[in-house]
N, C-alpha and C positions, 0 to 999 in steps of 0.2 A: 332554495337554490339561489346563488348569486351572482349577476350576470356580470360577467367583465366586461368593461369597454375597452377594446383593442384600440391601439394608436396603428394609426396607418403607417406601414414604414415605407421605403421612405419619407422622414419626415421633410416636407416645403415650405418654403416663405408665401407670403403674399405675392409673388413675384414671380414662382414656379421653381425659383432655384432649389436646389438642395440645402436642407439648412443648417446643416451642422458637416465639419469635417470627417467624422464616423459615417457617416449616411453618404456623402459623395465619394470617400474611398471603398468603404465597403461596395458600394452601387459597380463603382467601378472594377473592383477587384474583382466579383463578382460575373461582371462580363468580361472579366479578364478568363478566368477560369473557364468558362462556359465557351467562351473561343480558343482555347489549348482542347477542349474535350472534342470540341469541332476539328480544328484542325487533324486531332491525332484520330478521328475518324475518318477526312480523307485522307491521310495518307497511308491508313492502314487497306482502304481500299487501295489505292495507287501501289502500294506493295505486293497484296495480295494480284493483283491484275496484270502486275508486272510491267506497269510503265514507268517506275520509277524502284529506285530503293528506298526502303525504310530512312527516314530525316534528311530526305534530299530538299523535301519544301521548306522557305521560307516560316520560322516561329512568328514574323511580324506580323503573318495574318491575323493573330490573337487578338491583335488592339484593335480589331475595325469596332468592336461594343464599345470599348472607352473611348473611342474615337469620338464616334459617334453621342456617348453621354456627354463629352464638352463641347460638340456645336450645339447639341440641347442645351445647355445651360448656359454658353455662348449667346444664344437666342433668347433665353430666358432673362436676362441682365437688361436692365437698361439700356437704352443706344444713349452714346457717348463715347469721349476718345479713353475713357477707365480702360470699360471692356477688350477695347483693342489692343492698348497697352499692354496689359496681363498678360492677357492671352498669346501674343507674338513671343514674352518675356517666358511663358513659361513653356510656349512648344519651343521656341531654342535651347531654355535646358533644361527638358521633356529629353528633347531627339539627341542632344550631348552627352548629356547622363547616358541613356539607353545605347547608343553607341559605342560609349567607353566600356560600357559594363559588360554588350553584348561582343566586344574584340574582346575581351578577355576570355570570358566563354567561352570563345569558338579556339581559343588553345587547344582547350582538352576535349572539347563534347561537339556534334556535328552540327549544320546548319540550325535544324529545327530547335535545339535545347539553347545554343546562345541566340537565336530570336525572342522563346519564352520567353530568355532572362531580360531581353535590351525590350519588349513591351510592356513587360511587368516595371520596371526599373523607368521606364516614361510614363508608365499611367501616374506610379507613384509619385512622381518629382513634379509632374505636371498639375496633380489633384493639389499638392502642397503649397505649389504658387499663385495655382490660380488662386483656392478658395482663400488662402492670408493674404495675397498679394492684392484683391478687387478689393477685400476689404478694409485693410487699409490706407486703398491708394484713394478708397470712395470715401473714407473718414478724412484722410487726410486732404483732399480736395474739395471736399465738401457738399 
């Protein structure tokens, strides 16, 4: 019989970060999803209870996990003005992106489903900049 050696996933640096782009989106997406499955569990209680209708709640609850993944990694980064840099750069357009995306949404579909879309649509842009944005500004700074 031959024993596999499993690789931990996520895979980290020396540093604690996530080390590859796959590994902090998916991480991310990940608790993206897992807060839409939360979410549409309260609100299926709150309908069923009758203290609200069905997609009356806020979808932005979704991102408190990817929130939460980038002050971990946030904290994980070397202290420096890099880290700060990015990171302002990328939750402004995190929260820009997700706004435009999520007004659009809300055309046709009710509170809850253009939230989904404007959390999903900032984990993603914000995964994007951070993790090419530190590393390039850290190469490029030195």
């Amino acid at each position: 019989m031959t024993d596999a050696k499993s690789e931990r996933r996520p895979r980290r640096d020396p540093n604690g970060r996530l080390a590859t782009f796959g590994d902090l989106v998916g991480t991310c997406l990940a608790g993206l999803v897992t807060g839409v499955v939360l979410v549409l569990v309260l609100e299926a209680i709150l309908s069923v209870t009758r203290i609200s209708h069905f997609g009356d709640t806020s979808g932005w609850l979704a991102a408190i996990l990817p929130v939460w993944l980038f002050v971990e990694e946030f904290r994980a980064e070397k202290f420096g003005a890099n880290r700060v840099v990015v990171a302002v750069l990328a939750a402004g357009f995190g929260v820009a992106a997700g706004l435009s995306f999520a007004g659009l949404a809300a055309i046709d579909f009710p509170r809850l489903v253009s939230g989904f879309v404007g959390a999903a649509v900032l984990a993603v842009v914000y995964s994007l900049i951070w993790f090419y944005g530190l590393r390039w500004l850290s190469h490029r700074a030195g």
